[in-house]
GUMI-310430 format. One line per 3 residues: number of its first residue (from 1); their letters; for each residue x, y, z of N, C-alpha, C, O, CB. Coordinates in nm, 2 decimals. Glycine has a CB too. Layout:
N
NUM) A) X:Y:Z:X:Y:Z:X:Y:Z:X:Y:Z:X:Y:Z ~ ...;
REM end
This chain:
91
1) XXX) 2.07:1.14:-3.49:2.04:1.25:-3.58:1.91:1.32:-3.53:1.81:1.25:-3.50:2.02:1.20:-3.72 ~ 1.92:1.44:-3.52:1.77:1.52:-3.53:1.74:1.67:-3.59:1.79:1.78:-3.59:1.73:1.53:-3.39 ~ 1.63:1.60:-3.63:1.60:1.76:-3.72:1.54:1.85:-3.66:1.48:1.83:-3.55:1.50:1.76:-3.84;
4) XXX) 1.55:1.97:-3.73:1.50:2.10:-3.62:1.39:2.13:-3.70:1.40:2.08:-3.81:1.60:2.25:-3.58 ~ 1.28:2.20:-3.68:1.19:2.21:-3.69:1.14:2.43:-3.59:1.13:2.48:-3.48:1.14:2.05:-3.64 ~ 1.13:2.44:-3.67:1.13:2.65:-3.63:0.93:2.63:-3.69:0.85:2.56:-3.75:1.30:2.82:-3.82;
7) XXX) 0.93:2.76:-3.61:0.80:2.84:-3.61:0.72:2.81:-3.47:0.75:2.77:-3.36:0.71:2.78:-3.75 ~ 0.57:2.86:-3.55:0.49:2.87:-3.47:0.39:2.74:-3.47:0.33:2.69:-3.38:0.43:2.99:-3.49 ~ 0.39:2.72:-3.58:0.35:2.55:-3.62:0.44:2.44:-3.61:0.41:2.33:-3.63:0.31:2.53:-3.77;
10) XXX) 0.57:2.47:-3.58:0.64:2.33:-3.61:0.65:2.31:-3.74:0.69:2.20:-3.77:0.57:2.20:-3.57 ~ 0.63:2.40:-3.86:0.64:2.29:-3.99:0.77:2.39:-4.10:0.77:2.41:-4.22:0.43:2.25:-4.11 ~ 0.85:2.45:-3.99:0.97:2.48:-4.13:1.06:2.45:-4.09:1.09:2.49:-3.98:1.02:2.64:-4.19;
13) XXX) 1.16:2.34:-4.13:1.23:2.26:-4.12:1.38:2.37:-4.12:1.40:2.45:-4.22:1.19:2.14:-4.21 ~ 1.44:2.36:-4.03:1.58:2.44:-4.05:1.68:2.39:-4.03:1.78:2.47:-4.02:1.60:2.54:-3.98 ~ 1.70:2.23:-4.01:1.81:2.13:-4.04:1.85:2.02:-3.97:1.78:1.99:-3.88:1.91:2.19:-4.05;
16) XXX) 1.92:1.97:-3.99:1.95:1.87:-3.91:2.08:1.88:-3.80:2.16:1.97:-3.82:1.97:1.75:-3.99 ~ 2.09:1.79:-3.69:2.20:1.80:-3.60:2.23:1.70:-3.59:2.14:1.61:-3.60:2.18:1.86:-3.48 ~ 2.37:1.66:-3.56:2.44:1.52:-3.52:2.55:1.56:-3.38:2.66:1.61:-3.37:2.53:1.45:-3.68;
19) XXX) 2.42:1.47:-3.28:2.52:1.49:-3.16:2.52:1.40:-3.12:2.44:1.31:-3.16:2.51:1.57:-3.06 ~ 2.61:1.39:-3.02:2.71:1.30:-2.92:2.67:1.34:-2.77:2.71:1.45:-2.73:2.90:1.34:-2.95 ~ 2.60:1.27:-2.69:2.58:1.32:-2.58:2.69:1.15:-2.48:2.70:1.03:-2.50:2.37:1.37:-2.56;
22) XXX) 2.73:1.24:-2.37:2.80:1.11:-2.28:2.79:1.20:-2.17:2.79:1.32:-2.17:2.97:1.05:-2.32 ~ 2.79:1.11:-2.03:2.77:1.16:-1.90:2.88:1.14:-1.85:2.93:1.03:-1.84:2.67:1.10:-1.82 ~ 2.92:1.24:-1.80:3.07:1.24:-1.75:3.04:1.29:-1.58:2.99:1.40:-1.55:3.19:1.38:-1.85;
25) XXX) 3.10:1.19:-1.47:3.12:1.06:-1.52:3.01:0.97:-1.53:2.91:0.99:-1.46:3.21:1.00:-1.44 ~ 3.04:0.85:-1.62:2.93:0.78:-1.66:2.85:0.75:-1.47:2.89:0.77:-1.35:3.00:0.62:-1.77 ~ 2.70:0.71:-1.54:2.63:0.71:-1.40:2.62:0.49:-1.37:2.58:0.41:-1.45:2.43:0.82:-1.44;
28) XXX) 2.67:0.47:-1.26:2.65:0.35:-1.23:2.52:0.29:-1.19:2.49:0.17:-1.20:2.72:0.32:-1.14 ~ 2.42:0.40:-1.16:2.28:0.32:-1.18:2.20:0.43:-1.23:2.24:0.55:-1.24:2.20:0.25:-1.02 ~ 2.07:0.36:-1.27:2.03:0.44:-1.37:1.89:0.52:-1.21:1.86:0.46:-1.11:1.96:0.32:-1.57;
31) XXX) 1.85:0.66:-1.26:1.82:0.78:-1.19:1.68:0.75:-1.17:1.62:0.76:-1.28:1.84:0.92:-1.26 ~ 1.59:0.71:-1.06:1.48:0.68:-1.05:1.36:0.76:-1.14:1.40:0.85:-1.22:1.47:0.69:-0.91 ~ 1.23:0.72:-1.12:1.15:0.78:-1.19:1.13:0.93:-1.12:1.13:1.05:-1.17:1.02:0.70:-1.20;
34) XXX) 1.11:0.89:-0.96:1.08:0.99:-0.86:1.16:1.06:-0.88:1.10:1.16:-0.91:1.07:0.97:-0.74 ~ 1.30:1.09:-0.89:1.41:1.18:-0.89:1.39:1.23:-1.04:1.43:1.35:-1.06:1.56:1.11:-0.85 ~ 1.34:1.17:-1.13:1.34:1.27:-1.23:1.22:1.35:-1.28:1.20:1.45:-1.36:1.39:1.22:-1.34;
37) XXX) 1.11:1.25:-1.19:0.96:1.32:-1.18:1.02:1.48:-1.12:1.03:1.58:-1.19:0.84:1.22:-1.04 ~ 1.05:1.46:-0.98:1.09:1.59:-0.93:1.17:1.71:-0.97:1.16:1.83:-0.95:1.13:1.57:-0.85 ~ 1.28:1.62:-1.05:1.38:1.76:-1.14:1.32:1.81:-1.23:1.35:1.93:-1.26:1.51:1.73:-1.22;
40) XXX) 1.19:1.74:-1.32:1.13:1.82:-1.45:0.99:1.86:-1.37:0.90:1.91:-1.45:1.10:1.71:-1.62 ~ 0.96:1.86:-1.20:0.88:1.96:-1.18:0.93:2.06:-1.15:0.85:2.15:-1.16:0.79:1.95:-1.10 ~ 1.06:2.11:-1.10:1.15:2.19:-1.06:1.17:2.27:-1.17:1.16:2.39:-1.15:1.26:2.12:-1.01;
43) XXX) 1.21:2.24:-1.30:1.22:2.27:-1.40:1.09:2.36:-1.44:1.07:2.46:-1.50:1.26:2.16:-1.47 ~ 1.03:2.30:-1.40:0.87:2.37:-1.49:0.82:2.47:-1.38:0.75:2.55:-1.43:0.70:2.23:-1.53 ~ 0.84:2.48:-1.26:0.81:2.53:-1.15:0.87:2.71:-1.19:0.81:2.82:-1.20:0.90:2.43:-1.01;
46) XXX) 1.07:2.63:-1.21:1.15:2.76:-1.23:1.12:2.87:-1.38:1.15:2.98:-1.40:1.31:2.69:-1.23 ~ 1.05:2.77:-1.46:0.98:2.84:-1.60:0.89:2.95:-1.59:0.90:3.06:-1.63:0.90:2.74:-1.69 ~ 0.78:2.88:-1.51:0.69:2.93:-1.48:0.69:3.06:-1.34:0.60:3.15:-1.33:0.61:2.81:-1.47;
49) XXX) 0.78:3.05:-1.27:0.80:3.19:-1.22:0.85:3.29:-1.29:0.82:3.41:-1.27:0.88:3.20:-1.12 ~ 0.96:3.24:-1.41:1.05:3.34:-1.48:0.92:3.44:-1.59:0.92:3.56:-1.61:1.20:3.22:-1.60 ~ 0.85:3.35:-1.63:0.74:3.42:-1.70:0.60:3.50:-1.62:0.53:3.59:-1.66:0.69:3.29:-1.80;
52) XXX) 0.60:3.43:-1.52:0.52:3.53:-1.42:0.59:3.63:-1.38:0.51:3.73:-1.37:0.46:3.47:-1.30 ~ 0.75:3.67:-1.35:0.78:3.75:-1.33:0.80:3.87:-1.43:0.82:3.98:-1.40:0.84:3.70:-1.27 ~ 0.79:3.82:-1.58:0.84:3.89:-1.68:0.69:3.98:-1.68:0.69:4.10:-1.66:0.90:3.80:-1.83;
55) XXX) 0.59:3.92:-1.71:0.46:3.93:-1.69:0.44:4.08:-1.62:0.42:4.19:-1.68:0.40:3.80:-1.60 ~ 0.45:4.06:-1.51:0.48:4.12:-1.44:0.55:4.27:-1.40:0.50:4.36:-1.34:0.51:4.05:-1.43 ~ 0.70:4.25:-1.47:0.73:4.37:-1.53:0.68:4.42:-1.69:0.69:4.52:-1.76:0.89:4.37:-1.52;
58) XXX) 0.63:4.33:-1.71:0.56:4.39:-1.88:0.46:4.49:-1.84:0.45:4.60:-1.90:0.46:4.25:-1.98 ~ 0.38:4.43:-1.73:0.29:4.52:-1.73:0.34:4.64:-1.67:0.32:4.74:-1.74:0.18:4.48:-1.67 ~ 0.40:4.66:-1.58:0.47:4.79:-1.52:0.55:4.81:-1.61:0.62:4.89:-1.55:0.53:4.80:-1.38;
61) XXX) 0.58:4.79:-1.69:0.63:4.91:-1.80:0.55:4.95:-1.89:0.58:5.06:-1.93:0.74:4.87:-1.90 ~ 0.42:4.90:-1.94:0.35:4.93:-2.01:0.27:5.06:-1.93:0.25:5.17:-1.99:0.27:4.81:-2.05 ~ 0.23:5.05:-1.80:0.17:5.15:-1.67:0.27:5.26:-1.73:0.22:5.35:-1.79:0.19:5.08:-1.47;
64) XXX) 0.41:5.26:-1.70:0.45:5.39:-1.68:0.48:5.46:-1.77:0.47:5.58:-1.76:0.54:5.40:-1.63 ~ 0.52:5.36:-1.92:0.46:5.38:-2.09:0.38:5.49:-2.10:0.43:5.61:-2.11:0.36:5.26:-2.15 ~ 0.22:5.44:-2.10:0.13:5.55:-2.08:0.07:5.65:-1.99:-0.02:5.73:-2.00:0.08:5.51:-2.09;
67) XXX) 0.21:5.62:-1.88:0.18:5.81:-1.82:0.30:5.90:-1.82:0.33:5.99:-1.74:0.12:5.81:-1.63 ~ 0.39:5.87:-1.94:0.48:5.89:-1.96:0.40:6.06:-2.04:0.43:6.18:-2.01:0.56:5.77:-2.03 ~ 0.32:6.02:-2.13:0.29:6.10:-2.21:0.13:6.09:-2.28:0.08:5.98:-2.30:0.39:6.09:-2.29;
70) XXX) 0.08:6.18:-2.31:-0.05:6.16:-2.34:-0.08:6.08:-2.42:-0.15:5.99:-2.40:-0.11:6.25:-2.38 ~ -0.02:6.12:-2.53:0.00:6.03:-2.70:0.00:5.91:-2.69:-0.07:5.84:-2.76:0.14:6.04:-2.78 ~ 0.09:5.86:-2.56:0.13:5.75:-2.56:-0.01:5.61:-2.54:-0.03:5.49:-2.54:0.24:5.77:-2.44;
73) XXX) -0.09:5.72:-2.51:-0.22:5.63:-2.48:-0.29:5.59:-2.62:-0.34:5.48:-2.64:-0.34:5.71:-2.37 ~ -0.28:5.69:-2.70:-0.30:5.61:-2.85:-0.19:5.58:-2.94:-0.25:5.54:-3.04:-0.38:5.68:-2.93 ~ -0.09:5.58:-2.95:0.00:5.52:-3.01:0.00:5.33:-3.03:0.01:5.25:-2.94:0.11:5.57:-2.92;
76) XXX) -0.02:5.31:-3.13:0.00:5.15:-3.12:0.14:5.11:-3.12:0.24:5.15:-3.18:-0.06:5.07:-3.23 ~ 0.12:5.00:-2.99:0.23:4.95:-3.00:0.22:4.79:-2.89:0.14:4.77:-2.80:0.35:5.07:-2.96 ~ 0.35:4.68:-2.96:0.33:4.54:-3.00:0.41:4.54:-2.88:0.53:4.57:-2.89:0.38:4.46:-3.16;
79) XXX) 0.33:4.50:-2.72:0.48:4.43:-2.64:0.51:4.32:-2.63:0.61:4.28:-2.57:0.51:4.45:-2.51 ~ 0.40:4.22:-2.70:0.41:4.07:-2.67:0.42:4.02:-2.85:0.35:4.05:-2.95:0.24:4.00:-2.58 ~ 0.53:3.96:-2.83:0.55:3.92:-3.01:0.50:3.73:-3.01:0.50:3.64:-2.92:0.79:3.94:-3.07;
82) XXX) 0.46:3.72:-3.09:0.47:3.59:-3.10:0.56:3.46:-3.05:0.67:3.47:-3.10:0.47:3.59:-3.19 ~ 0.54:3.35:-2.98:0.61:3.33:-2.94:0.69:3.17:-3.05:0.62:3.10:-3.13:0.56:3.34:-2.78 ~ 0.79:3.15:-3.03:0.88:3.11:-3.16:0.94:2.95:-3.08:1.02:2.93:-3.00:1.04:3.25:-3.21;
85) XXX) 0.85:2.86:-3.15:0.90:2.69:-3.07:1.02:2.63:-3.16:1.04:2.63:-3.29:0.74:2.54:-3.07 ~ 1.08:2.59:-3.10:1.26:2.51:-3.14:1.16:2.35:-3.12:1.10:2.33:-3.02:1.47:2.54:-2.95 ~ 1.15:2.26:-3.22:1.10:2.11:-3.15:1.21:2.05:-3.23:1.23:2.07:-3.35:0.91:2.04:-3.19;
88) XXX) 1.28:1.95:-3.12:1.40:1.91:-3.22:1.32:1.70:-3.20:1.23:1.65:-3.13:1.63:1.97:-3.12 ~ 1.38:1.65:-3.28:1.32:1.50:-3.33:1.41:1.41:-3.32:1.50:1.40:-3.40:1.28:1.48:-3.46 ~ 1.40:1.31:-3.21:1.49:1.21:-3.18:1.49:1.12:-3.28:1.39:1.05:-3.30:1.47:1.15:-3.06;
91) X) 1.59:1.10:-3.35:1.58:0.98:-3.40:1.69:0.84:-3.38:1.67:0.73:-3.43:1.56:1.01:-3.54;
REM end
């Protein structure tokens, strides 16, 4: 069983899940530390370019935004929203 948990704090609860996870096909030995050290730096490696790259074009759209038009330089406006955590709870 695990509960989900929404927001920016972790504390609004938006329900529970009941899953079934199985490894198809099952694994005959169990996956070293090193091999999974390395897949969740891989993992965090591939995160962290996807968001430098968004970064990235955020800002070059925001650049061409404001020479689009004069106005545009005082106009408010929100390109980065808050960002929204899923923490789900093993139990």
């Amino acid at each position: 069983m695990y509960f989900v948990f929404l927001g920016a704090e972790n504390k609004l609860p938006v329900g529970v899940i009941n899953v079934c996870l199985q490894l198809i096909p099952p694994l005959n030995e169990s996956v070293s530390g090193d091999i999974l050290a390395a897949q969740l730096d891989l993992e965090h490696s591939k995160s962290t370019e996807r968001e430098r790259l968004f970064l990235i074009y955020a800002k070059q759209w925001w650049k061409e935004f404001l020479e689009i038009r004069e106005e545009h330089r005082t106009r408010l406006v929100k390109i980065f929203g808050q960002v929204i955590y899923l923490i789900v709870l093993v139990i």
